[in-house]
C-alpha positions as CSV (number, residue, x, y, z in Angstrom):
1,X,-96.2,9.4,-109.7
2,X,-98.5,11.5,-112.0
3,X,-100.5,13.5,-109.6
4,X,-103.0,16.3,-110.5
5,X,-105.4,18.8,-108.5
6,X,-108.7,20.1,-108.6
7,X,-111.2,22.6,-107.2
8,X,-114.9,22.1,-107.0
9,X,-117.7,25.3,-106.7
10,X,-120.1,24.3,-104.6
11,X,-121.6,25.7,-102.0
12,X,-121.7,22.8,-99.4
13,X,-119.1,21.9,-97.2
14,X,-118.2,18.6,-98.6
15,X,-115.4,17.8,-100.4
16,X,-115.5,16.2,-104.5
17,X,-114.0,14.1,-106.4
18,X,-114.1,13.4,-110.2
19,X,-112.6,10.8,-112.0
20,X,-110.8,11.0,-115.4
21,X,-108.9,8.0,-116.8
22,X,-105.1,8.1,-117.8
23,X,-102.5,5.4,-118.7
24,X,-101.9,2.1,-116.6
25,X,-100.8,3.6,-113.5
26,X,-103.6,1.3,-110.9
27,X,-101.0,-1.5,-110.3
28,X,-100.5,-2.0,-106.6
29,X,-102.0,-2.8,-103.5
30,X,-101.7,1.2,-102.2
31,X,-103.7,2.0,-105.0
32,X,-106.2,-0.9,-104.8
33,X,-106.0,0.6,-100.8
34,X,-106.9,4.2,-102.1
35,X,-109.7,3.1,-104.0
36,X,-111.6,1.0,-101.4
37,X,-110.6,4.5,-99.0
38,X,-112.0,6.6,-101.7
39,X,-115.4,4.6,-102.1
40,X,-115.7,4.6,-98.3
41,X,-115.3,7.9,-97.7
42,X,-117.9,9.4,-100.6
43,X,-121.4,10.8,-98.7
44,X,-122.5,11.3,-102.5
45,X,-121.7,10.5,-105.6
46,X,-122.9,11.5,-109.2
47,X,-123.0,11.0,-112.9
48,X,-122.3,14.4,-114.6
49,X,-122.5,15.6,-118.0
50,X,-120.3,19.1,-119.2
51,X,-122.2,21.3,-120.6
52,X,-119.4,24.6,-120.6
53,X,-115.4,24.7,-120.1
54,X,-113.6,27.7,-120.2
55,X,-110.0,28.3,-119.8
56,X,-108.5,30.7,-117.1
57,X,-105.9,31.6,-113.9
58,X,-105.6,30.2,-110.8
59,X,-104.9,32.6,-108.5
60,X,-104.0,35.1,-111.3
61,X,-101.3,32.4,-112.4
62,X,-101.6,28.7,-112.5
63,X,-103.7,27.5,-115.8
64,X,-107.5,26.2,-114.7
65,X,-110.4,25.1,-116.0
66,X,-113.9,26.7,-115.3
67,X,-116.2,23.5,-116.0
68,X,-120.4,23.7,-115.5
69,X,-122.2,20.5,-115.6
70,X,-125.5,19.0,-115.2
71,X,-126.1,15.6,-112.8
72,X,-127.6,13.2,-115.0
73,X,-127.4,10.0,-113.0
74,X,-127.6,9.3,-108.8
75,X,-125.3,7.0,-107.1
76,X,-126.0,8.1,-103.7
77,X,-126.7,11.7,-102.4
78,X,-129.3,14.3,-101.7
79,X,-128.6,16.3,-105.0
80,X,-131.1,15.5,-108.1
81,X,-131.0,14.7,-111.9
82,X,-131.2,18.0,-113.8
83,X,-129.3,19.6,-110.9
84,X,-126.8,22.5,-111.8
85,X,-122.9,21.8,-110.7
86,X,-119.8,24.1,-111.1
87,X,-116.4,23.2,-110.4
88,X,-112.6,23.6,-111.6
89,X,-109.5,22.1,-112.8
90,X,-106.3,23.3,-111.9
91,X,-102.8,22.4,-113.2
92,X,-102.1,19.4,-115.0
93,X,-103.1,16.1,-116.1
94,X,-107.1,15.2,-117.5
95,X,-108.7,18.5,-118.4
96,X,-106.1,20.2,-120.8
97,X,-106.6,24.0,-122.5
98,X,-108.3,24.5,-125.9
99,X,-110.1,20.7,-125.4
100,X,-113.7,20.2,-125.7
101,X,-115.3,18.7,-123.0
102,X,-119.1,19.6,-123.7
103,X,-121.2,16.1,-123.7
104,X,-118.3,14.3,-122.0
105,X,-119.3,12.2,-118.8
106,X,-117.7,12.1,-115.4
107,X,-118.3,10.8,-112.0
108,X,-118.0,13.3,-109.0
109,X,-117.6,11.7,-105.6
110,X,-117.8,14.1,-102.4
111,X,-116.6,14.3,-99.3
112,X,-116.7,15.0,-95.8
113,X,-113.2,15.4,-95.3
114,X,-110.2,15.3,-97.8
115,X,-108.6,11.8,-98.6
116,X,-105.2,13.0,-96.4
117,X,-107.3,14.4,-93.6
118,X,-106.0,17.7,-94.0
119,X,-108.4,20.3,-93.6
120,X,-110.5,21.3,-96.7
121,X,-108.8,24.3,-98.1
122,X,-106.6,24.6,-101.7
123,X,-106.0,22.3,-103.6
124,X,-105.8,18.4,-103.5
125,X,-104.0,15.8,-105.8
126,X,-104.7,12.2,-106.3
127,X,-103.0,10.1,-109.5
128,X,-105.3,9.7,-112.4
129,X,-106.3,6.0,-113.0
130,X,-106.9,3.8,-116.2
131,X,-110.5,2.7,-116.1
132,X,-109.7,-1.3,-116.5
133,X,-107.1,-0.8,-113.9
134,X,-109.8,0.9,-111.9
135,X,-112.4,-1.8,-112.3
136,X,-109.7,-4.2,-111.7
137,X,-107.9,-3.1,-107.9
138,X,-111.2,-1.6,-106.8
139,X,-114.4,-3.8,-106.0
140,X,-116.0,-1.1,-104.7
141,X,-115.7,1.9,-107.3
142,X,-116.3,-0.9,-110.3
143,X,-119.5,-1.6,-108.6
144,X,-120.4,1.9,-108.5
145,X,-119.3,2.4,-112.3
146,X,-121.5,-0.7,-113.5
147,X,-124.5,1.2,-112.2
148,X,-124.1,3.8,-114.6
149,X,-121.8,2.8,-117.4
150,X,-120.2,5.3,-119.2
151,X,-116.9,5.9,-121.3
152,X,-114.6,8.3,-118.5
153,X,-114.3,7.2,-114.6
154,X,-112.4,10.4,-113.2
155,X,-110.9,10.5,-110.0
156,X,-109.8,14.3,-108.6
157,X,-110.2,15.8,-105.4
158,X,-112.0,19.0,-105.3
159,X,-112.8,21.4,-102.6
160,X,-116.0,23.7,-101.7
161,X,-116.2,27.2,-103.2
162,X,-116.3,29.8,-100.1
């Protein structure tokens, strides 16, 4: 299972996710199950548009991906259009070094807790997901995407900046 991690700078105490397509790997019932869990589970939920990504270290040694986006469409959620969001990618998978992610589009879901229930601390991995795969073992998250069409569904699990 391709799995991959992700840090979000924020400064509430939710946790986010972002989605970022890959390959054909939605095919089952436990992912159709993760999705529906996934929608569920989102207290907010926002189109975002890069504006800056800069390479760097995680924790002075895993590669990472300093990212700074603007919101430029609601789902659901008290944050605004034209609001300011920072976040990172660590490890692999989606965001890769020396790639040019200014303009690209991303939905960021947050949450209370993490999608394991572990407590919100480190780093989280969930697979990356092909977006007709997506659309087709999640009712819920293709209903959000239809809202706001756009050419990248990403799905990572981030957690607040302390």
């Amino acid at each position: 299972m391709r799995i991959f991690s992700f840090c979000l700078l924020v400064v509430t105490s939710s946790i986010c996710s972002g989605g970022k397509i890959d390959g054909d790997t939605v095919t089952n019932e436990w992912h159709k199950a993760f999705h529906e869990t996934l929608h569920n589970q989102t207290s907010e939920c926002y189109l975002i548009s890069i504006y800056d990504a800069k390479n760097g270290k995680w924790n002075n040694w895993k590669p990472k991906l300093d990212i700074k986006a603007t919101i430029v469409g609601v789902v659901k959620g008290t944050k605004n259009v034209g609001d300011k969001i920072s976040f990172h990618r660590v490890g692999d998978g989606g965001f890769k070094e020396g790639s040019k992610y200014e303009g690209e589009l991303y939905y960021i879901f947050y949450y209370k807790t993490p999608m394991d229930g572990s407590p919100a601390q480190g780093e989280y991995h969930i697979d990356a997901q092909d977006p007709l795969a997506m659309y087709k073992y999640s009712e819920a998250l293709a209903k959000i995407a239809s809202k706001h069409p756009h050419k990248k569904i990403v799905e990572q699990v981030v957690a607040p900046d302390r």
